[in-house]
C-alpha positions in Angstrom: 0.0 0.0 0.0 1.2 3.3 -0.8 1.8 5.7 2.1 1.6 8.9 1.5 5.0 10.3 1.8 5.8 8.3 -1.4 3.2 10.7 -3.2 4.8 13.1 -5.2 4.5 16.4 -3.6 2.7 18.0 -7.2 0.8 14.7 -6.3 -0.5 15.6 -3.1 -1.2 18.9 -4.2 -4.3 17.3 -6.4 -5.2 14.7 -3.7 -5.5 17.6 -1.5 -7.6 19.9 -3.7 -9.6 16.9 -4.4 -10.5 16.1 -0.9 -8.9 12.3 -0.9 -6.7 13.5 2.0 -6.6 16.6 4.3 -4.0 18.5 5.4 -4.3 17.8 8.8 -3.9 14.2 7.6 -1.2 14.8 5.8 0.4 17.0 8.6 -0.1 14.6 11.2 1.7 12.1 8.7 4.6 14.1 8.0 5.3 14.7 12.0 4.9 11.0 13.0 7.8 10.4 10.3 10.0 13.5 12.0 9.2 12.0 15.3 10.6 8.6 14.2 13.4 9.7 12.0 14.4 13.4 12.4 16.7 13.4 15.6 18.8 10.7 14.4 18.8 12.4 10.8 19.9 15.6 12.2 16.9 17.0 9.8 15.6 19.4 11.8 16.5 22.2 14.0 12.9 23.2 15.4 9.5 21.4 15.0 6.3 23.4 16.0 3.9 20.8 15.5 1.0 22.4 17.2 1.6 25.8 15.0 1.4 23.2 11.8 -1.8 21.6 13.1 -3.2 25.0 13.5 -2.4 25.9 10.2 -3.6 22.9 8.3 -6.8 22.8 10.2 -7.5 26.4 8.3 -6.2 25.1 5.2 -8.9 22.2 5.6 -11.5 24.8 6.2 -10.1 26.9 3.1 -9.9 23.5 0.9 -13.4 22.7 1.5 -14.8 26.2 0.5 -13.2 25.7 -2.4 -10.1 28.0 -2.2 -7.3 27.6 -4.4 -3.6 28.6 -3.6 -0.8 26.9 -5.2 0.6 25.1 -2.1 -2.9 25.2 0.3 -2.0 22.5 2.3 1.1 21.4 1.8 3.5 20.6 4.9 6.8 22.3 4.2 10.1 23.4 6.4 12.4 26.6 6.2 15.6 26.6 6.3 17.5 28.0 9.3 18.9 31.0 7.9 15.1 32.8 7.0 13.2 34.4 9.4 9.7 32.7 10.4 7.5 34.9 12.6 6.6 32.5 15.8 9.5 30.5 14.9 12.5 30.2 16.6 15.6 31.1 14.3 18.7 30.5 15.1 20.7 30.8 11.8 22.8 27.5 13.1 24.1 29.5 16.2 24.4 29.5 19.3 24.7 32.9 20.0 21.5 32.8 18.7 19.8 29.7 20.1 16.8 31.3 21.7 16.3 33.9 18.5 12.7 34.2 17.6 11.3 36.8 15.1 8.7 38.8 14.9 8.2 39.1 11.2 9.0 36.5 8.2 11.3 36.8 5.7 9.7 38.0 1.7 10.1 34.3 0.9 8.6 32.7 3.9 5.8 35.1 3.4 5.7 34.1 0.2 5.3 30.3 0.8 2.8 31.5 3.7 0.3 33.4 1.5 0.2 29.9 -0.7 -1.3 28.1 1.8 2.0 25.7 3.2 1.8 24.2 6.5 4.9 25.0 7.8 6.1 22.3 10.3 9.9 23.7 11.4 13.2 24.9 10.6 15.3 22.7 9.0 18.9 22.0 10.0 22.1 24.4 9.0 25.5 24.9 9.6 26.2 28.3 11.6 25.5 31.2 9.6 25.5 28.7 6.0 29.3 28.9 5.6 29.9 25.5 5.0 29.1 22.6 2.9 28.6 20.1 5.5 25.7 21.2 8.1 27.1 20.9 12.0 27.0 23.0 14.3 26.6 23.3 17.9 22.9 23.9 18.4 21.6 20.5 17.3 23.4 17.4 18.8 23.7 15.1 15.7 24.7 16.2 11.8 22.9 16.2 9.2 23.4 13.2 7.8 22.1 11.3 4.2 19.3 8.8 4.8 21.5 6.6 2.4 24.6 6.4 5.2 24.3 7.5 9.0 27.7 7.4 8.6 28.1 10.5 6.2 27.2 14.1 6.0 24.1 15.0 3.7 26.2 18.1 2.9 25.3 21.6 3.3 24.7 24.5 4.1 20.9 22.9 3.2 21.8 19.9 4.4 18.7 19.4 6.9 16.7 20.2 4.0 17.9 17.5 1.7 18.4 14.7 4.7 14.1 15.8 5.5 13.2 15.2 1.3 15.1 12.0 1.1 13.7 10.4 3.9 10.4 11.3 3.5 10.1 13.7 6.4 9.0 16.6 3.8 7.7 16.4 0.1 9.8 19.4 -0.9 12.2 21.9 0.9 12.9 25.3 1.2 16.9 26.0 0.6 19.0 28.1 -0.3 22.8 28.4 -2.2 25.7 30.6 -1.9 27.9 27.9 -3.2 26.5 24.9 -3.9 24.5 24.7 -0.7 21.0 23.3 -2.3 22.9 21.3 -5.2 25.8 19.5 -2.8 22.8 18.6 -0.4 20.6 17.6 -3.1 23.4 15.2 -5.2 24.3 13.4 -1.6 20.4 12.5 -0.8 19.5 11.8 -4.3 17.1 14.7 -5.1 17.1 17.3 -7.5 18.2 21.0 -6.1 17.7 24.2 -7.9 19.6 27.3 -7.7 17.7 30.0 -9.3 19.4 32.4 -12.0 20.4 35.9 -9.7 17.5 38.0 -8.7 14.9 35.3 -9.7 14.1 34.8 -6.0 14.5 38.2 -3.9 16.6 37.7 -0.6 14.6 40.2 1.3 15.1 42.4 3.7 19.0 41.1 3.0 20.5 43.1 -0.1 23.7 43.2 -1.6 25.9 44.2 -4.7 27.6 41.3 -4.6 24.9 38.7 -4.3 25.5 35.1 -4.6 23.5 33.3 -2.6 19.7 32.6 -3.5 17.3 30.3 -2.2 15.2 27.8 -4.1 13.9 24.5 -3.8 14.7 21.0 -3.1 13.2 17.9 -4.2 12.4 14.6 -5.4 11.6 15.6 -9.0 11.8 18.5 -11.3 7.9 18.7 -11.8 8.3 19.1 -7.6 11.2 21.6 -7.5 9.3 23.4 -10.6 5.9 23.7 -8.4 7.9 25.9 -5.4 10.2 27.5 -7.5 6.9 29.6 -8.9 5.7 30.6 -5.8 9.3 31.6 -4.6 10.0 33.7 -8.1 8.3 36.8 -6.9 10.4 39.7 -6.8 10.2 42.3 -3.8 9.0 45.5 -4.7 12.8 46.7 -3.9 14.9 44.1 -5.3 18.1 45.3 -6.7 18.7 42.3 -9.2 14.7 41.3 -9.0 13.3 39.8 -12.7 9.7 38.1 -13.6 10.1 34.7 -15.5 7.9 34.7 -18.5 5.7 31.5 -17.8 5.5 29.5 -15.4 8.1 27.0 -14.6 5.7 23.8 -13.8 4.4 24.6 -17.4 8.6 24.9 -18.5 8.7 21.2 -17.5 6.1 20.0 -19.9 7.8 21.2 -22.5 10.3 19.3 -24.8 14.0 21.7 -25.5 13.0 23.1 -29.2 16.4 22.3 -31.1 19.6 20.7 -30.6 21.1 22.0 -27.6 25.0 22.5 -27.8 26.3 21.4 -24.4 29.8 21.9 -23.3 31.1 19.5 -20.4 33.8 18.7 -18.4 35.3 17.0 -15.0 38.2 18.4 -14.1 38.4 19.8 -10.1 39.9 22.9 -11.6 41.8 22.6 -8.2 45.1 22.1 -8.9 46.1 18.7 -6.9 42.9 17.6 -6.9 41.9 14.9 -9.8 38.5 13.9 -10.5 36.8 10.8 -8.5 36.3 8.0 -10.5 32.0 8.1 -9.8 32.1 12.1 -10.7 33.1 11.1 -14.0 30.8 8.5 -14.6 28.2 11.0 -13.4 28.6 12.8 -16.3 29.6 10.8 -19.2 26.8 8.6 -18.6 24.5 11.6 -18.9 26.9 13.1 -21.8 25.2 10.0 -23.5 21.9 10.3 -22.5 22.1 13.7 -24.1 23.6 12.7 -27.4 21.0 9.7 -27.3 18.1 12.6 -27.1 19.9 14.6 -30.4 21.8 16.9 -28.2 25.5 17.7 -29.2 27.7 17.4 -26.3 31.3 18.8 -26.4 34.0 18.3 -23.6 36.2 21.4 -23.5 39.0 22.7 -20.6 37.4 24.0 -18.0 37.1 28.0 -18.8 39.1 28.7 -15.5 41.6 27.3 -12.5 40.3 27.7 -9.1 43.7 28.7 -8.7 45.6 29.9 -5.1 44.6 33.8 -6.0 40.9 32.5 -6.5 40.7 30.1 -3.6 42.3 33.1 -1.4 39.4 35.7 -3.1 36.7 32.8 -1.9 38.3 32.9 1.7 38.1 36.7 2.0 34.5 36.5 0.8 33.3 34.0 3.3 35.3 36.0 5.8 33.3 39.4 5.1 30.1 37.3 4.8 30.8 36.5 9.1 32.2 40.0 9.6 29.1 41.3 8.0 26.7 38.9 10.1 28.2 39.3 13.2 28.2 43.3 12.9 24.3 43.1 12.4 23.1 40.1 14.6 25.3 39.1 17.1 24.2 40.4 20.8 27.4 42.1 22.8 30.2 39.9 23.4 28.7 36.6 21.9 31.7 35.5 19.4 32.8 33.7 21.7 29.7 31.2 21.3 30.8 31.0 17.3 31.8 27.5 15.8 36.0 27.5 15.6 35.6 27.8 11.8 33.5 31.0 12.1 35.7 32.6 14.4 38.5 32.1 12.0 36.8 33.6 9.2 35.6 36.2 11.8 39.1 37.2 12.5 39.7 37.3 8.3 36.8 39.7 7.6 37.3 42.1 11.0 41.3 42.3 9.2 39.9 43.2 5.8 40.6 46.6 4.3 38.4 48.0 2.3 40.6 48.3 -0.5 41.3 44.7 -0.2 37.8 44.1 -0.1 37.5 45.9 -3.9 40.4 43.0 -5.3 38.9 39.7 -3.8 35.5 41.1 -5.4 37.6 41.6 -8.4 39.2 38.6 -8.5 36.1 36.8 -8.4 34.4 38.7 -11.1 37.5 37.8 -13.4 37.0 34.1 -13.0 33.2 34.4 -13.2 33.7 36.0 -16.7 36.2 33.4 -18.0 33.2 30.9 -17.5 30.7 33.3 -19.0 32.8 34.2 -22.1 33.5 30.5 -22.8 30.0 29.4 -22.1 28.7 32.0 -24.6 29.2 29.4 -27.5 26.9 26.7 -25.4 23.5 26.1 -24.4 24.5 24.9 -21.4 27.2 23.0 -18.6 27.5 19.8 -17.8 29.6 18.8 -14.3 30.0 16.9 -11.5 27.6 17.9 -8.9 30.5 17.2 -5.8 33.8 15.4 -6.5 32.6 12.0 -5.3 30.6 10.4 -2.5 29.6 12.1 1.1 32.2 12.2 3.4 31.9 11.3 7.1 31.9 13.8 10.2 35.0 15.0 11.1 36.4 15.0 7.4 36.6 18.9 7.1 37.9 19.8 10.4 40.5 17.3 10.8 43.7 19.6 9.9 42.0 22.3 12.0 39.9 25.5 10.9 42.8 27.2 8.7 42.3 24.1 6.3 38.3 23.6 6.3 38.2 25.5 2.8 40.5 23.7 0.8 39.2 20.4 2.1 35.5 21.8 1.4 36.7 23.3 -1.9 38.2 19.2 -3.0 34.8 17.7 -3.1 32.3 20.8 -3.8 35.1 22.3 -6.4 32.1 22.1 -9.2 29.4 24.7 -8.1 31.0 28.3 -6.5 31.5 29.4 -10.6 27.7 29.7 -10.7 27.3 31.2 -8.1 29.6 33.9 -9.3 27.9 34.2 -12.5 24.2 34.8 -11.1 23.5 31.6 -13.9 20.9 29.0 -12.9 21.6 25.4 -12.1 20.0 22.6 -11.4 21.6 19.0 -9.8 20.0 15.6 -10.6 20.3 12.2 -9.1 23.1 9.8 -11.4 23.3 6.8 -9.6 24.5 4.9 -6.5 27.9 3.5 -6.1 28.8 0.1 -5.2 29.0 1.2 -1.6 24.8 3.1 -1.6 26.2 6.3 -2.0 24.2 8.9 -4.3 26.2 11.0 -6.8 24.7 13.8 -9.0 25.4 15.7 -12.0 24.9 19.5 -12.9 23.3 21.4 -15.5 24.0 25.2 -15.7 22.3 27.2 -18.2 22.6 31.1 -19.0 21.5 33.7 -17.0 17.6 34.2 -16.5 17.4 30.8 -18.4 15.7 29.2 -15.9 12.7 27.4 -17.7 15.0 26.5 -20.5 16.8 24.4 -17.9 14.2 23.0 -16.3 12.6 21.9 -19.5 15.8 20.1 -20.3 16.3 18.5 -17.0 12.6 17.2 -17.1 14.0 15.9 -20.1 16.6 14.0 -18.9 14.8 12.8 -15.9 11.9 11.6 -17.9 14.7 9.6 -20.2 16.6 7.9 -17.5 16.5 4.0 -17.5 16.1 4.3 -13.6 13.6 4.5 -11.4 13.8 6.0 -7.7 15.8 4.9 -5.5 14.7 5.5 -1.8 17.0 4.7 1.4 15.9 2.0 4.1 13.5 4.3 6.4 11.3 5.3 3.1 9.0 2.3 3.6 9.9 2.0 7.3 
């Protein structure tokens, strides 16, 4: 018998406007499975179960008078980094453990005022600066449902852990980095990061913007059905844009031509060589492409992650803290701040403003060496992460001064969009001998964003495989 968990969510949605399920149902469901699974997991940060009763209990009532708002009903989690009014928010930190807002963030509002039952805040590293997701308000990682043994990645990495193992249809995430595609390729899901100013980051703005949120899921269709009700630009956004159609409506569509597709696997980090499984990530999807008419060319990466680059990255994470712990942290608190934090603490507070100019320059150099290169291309096929998940401890273990270049080994193959404001989208490859999920990556051009969902429902649509779903899916 099918439980409902194992419902798509875009599924759910009609069984919900057609009265075969309610909310509260649904709700209740979704909370038994966090109950059972989510400590362990490290999914979850907060749960406010009685909150997400209350809410689906009016979404009943709304569903029955026959209201219709694209998410009416749905349970859903926010990451730990957005304010949720009610909620507490701790942004991964505990300097702020007990933090609880007053209002919600645009895109919490957003997912509000379409009728999702929010049930928590999912689990985050402190302040989103790393791609694994520990810190020292939950007691357990986030780990993949595939291995207790391994990180689910990060900075989402509660998000993707709560999709895979069928503690949440879809999530709310967000990417500076990689941080909803790394999470997504080591749980098996698909994770969107929107082209820049698709999804507005309100009240937060910056000129240098390279982290968005988006969604993450078990399917396109899914991610595609969130992704519209996130892709509402404030009234104020600086980079804010409104997509032409609607991106559920992107997936039903087949790409119009042959696409031209460039593609490669080298790390781009010198030292580092490709793992074996990133490579078969890709060239079995290379193939898949040229099997649908597409032409597929592998080319030199357009630019080395080189020592001046990887020093550029450093500096901006290091502002990023400096920044954050100017505007949130109470008096005298950095002590409270995760070793790794108060290292790049102690790098942004020593940044001069001229210096602060280069590293922004540097990085827009080697953002434009991918841009100029992928000018010829439809779009860029990678790696999603440079092989499996790795297990706790992996990224610390030479000590906080060496957490980026051990980071920057295995999640070498995202930052460049990031960098570009380009959209990109991860899917699910295959598992290894050992269980282990790997991904690949699709990036297409900037405010491209149905184009690339419309070929990655493509590809998923194509694929010989079906899901596959870790033990405590059916448990």
């Amino acid at each position: 018998m099918t439980q409902l968990h194992e419902l798509p969510a875009a599924r759910q949605l009609i069984a919900l406007r057609d009265r075969e399920i309610s909310s509260r149902e649904l709700t209740e469901h979704y909370l038994s499975r966090i109950d059972r699974f989510g400590a362990e997991l490290g999914a979850f940060v907060t749960i406010a179960p009685d909150l997400a009763l209350d809410q689906a209990k009016r979404a009943d009532a709304a569903l029955t008078g026959g209201e219709s708002l694209p998410l009416l009903g749905l349970p859903i989690a926010v990451k730990d980094l957005y304010a949720t009014a009610g909620i507490r928010t701790t942004f991964g930190s505990a300097a702020l453990a007990e933090h609880v807002p007053q209002a919600d963030s645009w895109t919490v509002g957003l997912l509000r005022r379409a009728g999702a039952v929010v049930l928590g805040k999912t689990n985050t590293p402190e302040f989103g600066t790393t791609c694994y997701t520990e810190n020292q308000v939950t007691p357990r990682p986030a780990v993949t449902p595939y291995s207790a043994q391994h990180y689910s990645s990060g900075s989402s990495g509660g998000a993707a852990t709560a999709v895979a193992a069928g503690l949440l249809p879809v999530a709310h995430g967000s990417d500076g980095a990689g941080s909803i595609r790394t999470p997504a390729a080591a749980c098996h899901l698909v994770g969107v990061k929107p082209s820049r100013g698709l999804v507005s980051p309100a009240p937060a703005s910056s000129y240098f913007a390279t982290t968005i949120e988006g969604p993450i899921a078990r399917t396109v269709g899914d991610a595609a059905v969130l992704l519209d009700v996130m892709a509402q630009a404030h009234p104020g956004d600086l980079f804010g844009w409104h997509p032409a159609q609607s991106f559920a409506e992107a997936t039903t569509q087949e790409p119009t031509r042959p696409l031209r597709i460039a593609m490669w696997v080298d790390t781009g980090v010198d030292g580092v060589p490709p793992h074996p499984e990133a490579v078969t990530a890709v060239r079995r999807t290379a193939a898949l492409l040229r099997e649908l008419g597409h032409r597929v060319d592998e080319i030199a990466i357009p630019a080395r992650c080189d020592e001046r680059t990887q020093q550029a990255m450093l500096h901006m994470f290091g502002s990023a803290v400096a920044a954050i712990a100017k505007a949130m942290l109470p008096a005298a608190s950095a002590s409270l701040l995760t070793p790794f934090n108060r290292h790049l603490l102690a790098i942004g507070e020593a940044l001069t403003g001229s210096e602060t100019v280069a590293f922004q320059s540097v990085l827009a150099q080697y953002a434009t060496s991918f841009l100029t290169v992928l000018s010829e291309f439809d779009f860029a096929l990678t790696p999603t992460t440079n092989g499996p998940p790795v297990p706790p401890g992996h990224y610390d273990a030479e000590g906080p001064e060496h957490v980026v270049d051990r980071m920057l080994a295995w999640s070498c193959h995202t930052p460049w969009a990031n960098l570009t404001g380009a959209p990109a989208i991860t899917l699910a490859s295959h598992l290894d001998d050992h269980g282990m999920p790997h991904g690949f990556q699709l990036v297409g051009h900037q405010r491209g964003d149905a184009r690339l969902l419309a070929l990655a429902a493509a590809l998923e649509s194509a694929a010989p495989q079906t899901e596959v779903h870790p033990t405590c899916w059916r448990e």
